[in-house]
N, C-alpha and C positions, 0 to 999 in steps of 0.2 A: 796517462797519455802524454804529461809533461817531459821532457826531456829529447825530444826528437827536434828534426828541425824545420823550418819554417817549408810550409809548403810553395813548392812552383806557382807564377805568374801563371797562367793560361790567357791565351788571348790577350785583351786589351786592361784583364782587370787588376787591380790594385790592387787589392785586398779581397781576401777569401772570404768573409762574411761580415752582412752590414745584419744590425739587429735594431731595428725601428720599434720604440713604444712607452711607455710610461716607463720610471722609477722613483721611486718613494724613499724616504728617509721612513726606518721601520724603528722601532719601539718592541726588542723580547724582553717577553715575562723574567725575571729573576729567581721564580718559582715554579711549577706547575700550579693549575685552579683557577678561578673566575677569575674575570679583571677586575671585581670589585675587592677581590680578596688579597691581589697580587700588590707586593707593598713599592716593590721598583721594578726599573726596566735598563735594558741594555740600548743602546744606540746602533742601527747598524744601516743595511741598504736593503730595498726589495722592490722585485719587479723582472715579470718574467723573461724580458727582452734582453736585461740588463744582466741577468743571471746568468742567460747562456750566451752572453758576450766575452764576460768576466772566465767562465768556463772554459771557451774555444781558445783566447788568450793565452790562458795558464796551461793550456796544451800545444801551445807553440804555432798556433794561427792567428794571422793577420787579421782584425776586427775591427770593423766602428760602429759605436753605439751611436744613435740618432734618436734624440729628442727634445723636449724642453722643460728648463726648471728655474726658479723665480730668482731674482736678481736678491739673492737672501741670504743668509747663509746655510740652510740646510742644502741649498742649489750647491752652493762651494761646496760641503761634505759630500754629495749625493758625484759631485763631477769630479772631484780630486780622488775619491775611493775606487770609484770603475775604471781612472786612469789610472792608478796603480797596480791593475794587474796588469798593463798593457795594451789596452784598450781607446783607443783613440778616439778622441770628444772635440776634435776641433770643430765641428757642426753643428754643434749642439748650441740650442736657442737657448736664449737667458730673456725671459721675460718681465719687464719693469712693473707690472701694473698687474700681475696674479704671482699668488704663492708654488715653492713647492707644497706638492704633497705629502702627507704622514701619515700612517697608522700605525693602531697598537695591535696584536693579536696574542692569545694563547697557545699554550704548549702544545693542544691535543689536536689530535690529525681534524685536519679541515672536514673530512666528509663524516664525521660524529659531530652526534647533538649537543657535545657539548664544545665544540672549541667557537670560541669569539673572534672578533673582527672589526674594526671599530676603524672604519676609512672617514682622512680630513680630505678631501679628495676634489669636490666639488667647487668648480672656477679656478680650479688647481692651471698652471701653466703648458700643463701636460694636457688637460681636457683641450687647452686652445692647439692644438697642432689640425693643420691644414695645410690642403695645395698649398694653400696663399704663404704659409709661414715655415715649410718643408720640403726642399726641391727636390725634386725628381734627380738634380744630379746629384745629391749627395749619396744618392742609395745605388744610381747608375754602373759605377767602377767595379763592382762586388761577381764574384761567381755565385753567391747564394744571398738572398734577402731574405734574410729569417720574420715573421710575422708571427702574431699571435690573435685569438678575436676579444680579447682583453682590449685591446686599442680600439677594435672597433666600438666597441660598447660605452666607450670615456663620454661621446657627445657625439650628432651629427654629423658636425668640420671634419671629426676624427675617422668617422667611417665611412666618408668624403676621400680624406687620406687614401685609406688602406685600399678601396676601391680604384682611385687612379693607380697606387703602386701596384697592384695585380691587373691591370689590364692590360691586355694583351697587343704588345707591342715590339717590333726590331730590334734586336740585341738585349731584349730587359735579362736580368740575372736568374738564376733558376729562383722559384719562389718554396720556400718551406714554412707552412702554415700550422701553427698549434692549433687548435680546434680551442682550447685551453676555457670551456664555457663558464662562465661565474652567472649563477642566478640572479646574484641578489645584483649584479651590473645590468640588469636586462627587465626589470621592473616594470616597463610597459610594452612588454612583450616584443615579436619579433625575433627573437636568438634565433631560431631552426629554420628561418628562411634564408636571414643573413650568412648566420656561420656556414649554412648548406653552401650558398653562391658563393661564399668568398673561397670557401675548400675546394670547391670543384674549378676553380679557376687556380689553382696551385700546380705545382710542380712534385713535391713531395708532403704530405699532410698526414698530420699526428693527434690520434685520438684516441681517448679512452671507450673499452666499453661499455662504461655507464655513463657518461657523456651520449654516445651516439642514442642508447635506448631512450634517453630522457629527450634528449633531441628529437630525434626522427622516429621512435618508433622499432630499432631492430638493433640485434645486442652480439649476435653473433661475428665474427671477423666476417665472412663469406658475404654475411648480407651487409656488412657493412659495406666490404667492397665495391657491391653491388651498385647502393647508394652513392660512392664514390667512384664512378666509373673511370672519370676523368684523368684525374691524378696520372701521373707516371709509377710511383710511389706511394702506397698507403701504408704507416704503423698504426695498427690495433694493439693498444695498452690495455694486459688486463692484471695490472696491481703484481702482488706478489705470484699471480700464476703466471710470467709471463710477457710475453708481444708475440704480435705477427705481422711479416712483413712479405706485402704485396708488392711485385715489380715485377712492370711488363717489358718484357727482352726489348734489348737494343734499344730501348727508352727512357731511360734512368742516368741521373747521374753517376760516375764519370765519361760515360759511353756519350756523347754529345744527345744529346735530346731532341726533340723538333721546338725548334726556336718559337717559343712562345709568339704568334703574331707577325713571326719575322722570316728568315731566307733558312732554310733545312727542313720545314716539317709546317702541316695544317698549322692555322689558329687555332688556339683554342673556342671552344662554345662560349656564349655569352652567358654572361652568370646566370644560372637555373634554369637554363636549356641543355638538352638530353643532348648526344651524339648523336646525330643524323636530325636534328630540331632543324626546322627552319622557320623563320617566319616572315611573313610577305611587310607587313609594315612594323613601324614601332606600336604600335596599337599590342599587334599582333602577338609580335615579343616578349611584350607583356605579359601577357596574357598566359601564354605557354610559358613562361617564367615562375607565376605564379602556381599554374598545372605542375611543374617537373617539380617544385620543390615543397608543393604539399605531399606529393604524393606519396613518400617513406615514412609521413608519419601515417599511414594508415597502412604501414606494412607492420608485419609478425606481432601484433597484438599480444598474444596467447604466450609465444614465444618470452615478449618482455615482461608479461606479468608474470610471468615463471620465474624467470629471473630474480625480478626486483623482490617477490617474495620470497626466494630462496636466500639473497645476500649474495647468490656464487656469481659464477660467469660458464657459460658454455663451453663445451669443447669447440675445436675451431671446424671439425666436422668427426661422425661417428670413424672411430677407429684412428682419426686425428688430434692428439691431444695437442694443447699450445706447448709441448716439449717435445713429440715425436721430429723424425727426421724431415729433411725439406721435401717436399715434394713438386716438380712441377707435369705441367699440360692443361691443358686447354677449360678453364673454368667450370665448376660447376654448373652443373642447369639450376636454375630455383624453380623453388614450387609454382604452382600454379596459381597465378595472381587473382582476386576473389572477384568477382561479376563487378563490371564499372570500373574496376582499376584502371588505369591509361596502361599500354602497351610499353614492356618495359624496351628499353633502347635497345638497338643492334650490337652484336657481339663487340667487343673493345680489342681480341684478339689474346694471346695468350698469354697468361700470368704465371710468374713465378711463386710461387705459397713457400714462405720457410717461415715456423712456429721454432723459438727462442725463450726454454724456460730462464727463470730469473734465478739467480742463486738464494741461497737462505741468510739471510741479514738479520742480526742482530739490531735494531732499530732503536736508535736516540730518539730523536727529530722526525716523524712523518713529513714535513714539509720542504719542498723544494725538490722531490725527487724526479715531478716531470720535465720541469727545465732541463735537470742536470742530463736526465737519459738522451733529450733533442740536443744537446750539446755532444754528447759522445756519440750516437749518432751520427750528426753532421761531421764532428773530426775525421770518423772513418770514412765517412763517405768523399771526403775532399781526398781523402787516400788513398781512395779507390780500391776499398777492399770490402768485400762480395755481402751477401747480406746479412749472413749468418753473423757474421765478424762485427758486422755495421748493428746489429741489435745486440752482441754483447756487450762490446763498447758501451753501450747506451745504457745495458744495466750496469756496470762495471761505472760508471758515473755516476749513476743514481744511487748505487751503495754507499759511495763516496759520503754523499749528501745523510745519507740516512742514519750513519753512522755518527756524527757530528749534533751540534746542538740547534744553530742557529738554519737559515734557508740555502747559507751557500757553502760549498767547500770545494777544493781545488781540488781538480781529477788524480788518478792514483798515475803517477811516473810510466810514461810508452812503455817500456820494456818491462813491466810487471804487467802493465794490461797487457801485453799483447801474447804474453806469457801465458796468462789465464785465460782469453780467450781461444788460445789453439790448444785447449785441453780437451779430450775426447768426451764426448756423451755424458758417457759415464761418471767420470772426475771432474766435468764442468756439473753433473745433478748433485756429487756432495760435496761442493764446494761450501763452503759457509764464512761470510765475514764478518768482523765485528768492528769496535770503533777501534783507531788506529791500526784499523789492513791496509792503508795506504801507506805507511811509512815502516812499517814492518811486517815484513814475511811471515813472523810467525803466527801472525793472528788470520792469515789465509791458510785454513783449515779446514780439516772432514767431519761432518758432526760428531 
């Protein structure tokens, strides 16, 4: 997507995506195998925020990374590397009195038993970000403030932060939320309340489907949607089968949206209140807070142990595969909620469903492919091209990544992406890439 040119100002903003949240000085293996086993390591950068800053950059948009890193020198390596892809750090906190952060990790994909992790993380400079030491204007100027709940999880201040940046106020920037849940950040519980509130207060939000089952309870896109009603825009990642992407007409980005809190369109609900919620006091609020966002975890039970025991992922409904064509009209009905469930929310109005299989990738690196896909994603979407287009982009990123060694790599040149994604059905299912499809034609192939 590199090689195009910088996108159009809109309105009053500056730059086309701020990306708010931690980055780490990382530590790769030099080998495959345990860390105990692994004799060196490479120096490099990680962090989701940071990731698909460096990404949207290297594709010819306007970017600032916002956060903070310890007056050290892995701060200097950590600030001078994301500004070299173009990436704009004038904002970014330098704290005297906490470290950056570091870890080591192994080669094997994150969600096996066997890959390691090993975060210096704790009182890290990054944990300290807050209202108090993170202005609202730095992220203000932005058409998109990309988020992750990765920040939210660093410390309280931090999900302090992420809370004031999503609430719903006059002119804020549209909000794109990775759902992006890390267990072992979430150790005295809370993720499925949090991450539920903080996604349903977004604008566009990205999640996997075994994130959401382990989260809430439901595995399927439909019911995930469901769960997310909010959103303008919902992506369901389901791995190598696959996304699906939700968007309800004339409410999506590039189409102006209803101004989060502000002059064009409703507020949004208050975090973990239904559409049509109200509540008479703060008590109240509460209260029905806590009601709306227990309640998906005691949706499709049966459903998700289906799944988690099977390994796969659903189809995205019977006769709907996550590769069939788009389909739109008026939502599905869901099943019939079990005796005691709360009344699920009034209709949200009609959605768009377009299912986007993934091509066949040859695979270096498991790691870094979600970033990269919200990064190509977002490109498209600042370019206002339709959805279909906007989830290939996003695997067409993610291959990128997949194909390479380390978490990050530079998206493949516009005019090859844009190339591949306007290939029919057909030619876009045997597509197949390998490592160096990004710089050479021939290795974007039919199996």
């Amino acid at each position: 997507m590199s090689g195009g040119g910088r996108t159009d100002v809109v309105g009053d903003a500056v730059c086309d995506v701020v990306c708010l949240g931690e980055s780490m000085v990382t530590f790769l293996p030099s080998r495959p195998g345990r860390l105990a086993d692994v004799p060196s390591f490479t120096r490099a950068i990680g962090g989701a925020e940071s990731n698909v800053a460096c990404a949207l950059a290297a594709a010819g948009h306007r970017v600032r990374w916002v956060g903070r890193v310890g007056r050290d020198g892995f701060g200097d390596h950590l600030v001078d590397t994301i500004a070299s892809y173009g990436v704009d750090v004038g904002t970014v906190g330098r704290d005297p009195d906490r470290p950056t952060g570091v870890y080591f990790r192994t080669d094997s994909d994150r969600a096996t038993s066997a890959h390691e992790v090993v975060y210096y993380r704790a009182g890290s400079a990054a944990s300290a970000m807050s209202p108090a030491t993170v202005s609202y204007e730095s992220v203000a100027d932005a058409r998109i403030l990309h988020l992750t709940g990765i920040t939210a999880a660093l410390s309280a201040s931090c999900l302090a932060l992420v809370r004031e940046l999503t609430a719903p106020r006059p002119g804020r920037p549209l909000v794109s939320f990775d759902v992006n849940h890390r267990p072992g950040l979430w150790r005295e519980g809370g993720a499925a309340e949090v991450l539920l509130s903080l996604a349903r207060r977004a604008d566009i939000v990205f999640v996997g489907a075994d994130e959401a089952a382990a989260l809430w309870g439901v595995a399927d896109p439909a019911a995930i949607r469901e769960v997310l009603a909010e959103p303008a825009v919902v992506v369901v990642k389901g791995g190598g089968e696959g996304a699906v992407g939700f968007e309800r007409r004339a409410a999506s980005f590039p189409t102006p949206p209803p101004t989060p809190g502000g002059v064009g369109g409703p507020p949004l609900p208050e975090p973990g209140l239904r559409p049509g919620a109200r509540a008479s006091n703060a008590g109240g609020a509460e209260v029905s807070a806590r009601r709306a966002e227990t309640q998906p975890a005691r949706r499709s039970r049966a459903r998700t142990k289906a799944v988690r025991g099977s390994g796969g992922l659903p189809p995205v409904r019977e006769g709907e595969g996550w590769g069939t064509a788009p389909r739109s009209g008026p939502e599905p009905v869901p099943a019939a909620p079990a005796p005691g469930t709360p009344a699920d929310p009034p209709p949200r109005g009609r959605d768009t469903l377009t299912p986007a299989p993934a091509p066949h990738v040859t695979v270096l690196s498991p790691v870094g492919a979600g970033d990269a896909f919200a990064a190509g994603f977002l490109s498209a979407t600042l370019r206002g091209l339709g959805m279909k287009d906007r989830l290939r982009h996003g695997h067409l990123a993610a291959a990128a990544v997949l194909t390479v060694p380390g978490d990050f790599a530079a998206p493949p040149r516009r005019d090859l992406a844009d190339r591949l994604v306007a290939l029919d059905d057909v030619a876009w299912g045997t597509l197949h890439l390998g490592p160096g499809w990004t710089g050479d034609d021939q290795e974007v192939r039919t199996p």
